[in-house]
C-alpha positions in Angstrom: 0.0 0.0 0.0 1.3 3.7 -1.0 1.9 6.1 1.5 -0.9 8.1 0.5 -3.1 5.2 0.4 -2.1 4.1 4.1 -2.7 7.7 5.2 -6.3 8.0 4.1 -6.7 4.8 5.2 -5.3 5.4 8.6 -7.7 8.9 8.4 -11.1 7.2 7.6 -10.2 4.4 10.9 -9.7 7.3 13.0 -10.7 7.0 17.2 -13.5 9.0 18.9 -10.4 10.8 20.7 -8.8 11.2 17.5 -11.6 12.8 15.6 -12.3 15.4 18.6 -8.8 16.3 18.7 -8.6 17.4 14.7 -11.8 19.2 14.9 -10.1 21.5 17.3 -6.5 21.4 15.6 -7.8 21.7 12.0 -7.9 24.5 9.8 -5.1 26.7 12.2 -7.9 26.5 15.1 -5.4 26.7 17.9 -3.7 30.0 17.8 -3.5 29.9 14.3 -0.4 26.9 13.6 -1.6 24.4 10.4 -1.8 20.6 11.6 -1.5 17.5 9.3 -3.2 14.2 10.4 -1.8 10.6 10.1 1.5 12.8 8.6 4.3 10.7 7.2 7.7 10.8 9.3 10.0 7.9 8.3 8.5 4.2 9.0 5.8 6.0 10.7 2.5 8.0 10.2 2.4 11.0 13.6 -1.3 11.3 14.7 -1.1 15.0 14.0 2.2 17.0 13.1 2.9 20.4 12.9 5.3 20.7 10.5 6.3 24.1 11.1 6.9 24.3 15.2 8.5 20.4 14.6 5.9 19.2 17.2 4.1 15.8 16.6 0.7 15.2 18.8 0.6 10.9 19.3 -3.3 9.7 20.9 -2.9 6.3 23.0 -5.6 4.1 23.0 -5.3 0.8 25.8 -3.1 -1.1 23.6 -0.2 1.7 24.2 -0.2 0.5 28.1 1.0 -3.2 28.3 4.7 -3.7 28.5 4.6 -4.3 24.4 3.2 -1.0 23.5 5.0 1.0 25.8 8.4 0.0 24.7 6.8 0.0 20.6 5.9 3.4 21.8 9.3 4.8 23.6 11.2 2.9 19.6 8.6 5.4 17.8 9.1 8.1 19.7 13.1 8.0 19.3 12.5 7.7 15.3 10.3 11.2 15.3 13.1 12.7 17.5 16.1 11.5 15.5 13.9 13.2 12.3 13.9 16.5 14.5 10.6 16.4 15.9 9.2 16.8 19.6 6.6 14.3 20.4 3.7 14.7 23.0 1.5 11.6 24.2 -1.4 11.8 25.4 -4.5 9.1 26.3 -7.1 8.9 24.5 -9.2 9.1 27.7 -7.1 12.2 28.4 -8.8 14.0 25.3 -12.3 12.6 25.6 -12.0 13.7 29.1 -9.9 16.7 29.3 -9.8 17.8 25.7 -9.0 22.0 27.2 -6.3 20.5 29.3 -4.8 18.6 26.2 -5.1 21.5 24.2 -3.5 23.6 26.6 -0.5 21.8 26.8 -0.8 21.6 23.1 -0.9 25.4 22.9 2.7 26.0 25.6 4.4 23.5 23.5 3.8 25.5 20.3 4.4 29.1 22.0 7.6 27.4 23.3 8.9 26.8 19.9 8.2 30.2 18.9 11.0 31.0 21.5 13.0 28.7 20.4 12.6 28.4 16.1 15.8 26.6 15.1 16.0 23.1 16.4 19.4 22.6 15.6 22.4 24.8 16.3 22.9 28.1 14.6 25.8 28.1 11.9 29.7 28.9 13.2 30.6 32.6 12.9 31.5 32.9 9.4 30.0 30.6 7.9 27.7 32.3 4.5 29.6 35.3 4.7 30.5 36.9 1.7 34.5 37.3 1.0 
């Protein structure tokens, strides 16, 4: 299956959780940043990505709490870091639940990167200058 494919696949399967949490990250709904849903990053597909503050949002459904899934989980979250991303976990419960909690952490995260915009080091002095 293409990687396209697998995404809309991935998009139409989508968890109660899942769908609350795009209707409130879609169309640059929370302070204005632009999410992608079931995003490609390496082997992987990030529950929602935001490309530009290098953030990916991952939902956990029961499956992600037995022995198994947490160490498939902490593997998948070292791939999206080593392809420069941040990753943030949250339950699924935890956004049925507490959806303006979720969103609020959501929301520091990206304000924080704002702070911060270059995740990697700025060049050595010199380096582009013009001789």
């Amino acid at each position: 299956m293409r990687v396209g494919e697998r995404a809309r696949k991935l998009r139409s399967t989508s968890t109660d959780a899942e769908r609350l949490l795009w209707s409130k990250l879609r169309d640059r709904r929370l302070a204005g940043h632009k999410f992608r849903r079931q995003h490609p990053v390496g082997p992987f597909f990030a529950d929602f990505a935001c490309i530009e503050c290098r953030l990916i949002v991952e939902l956990d459904g029961g499956q992600h709490y037995d022995e198994e899934g947490l160490r498939r989980d902490a593997t998948r979250t070292v791939a999206l870091q080593e392809h420069g991303f941040d990753v943030l976990r949250f339950s699924n419960r935890d956004v049925l639940a507490e959806t303006d909690a979720v969103l609020q952490v959501i929301q520091v995260r990206l304000a924080g990167s704002r702070l911060h915009p270059h995740p990697g080091p700025l060049p050595q002095a010199g380096e582009g200058a013009k001789t």
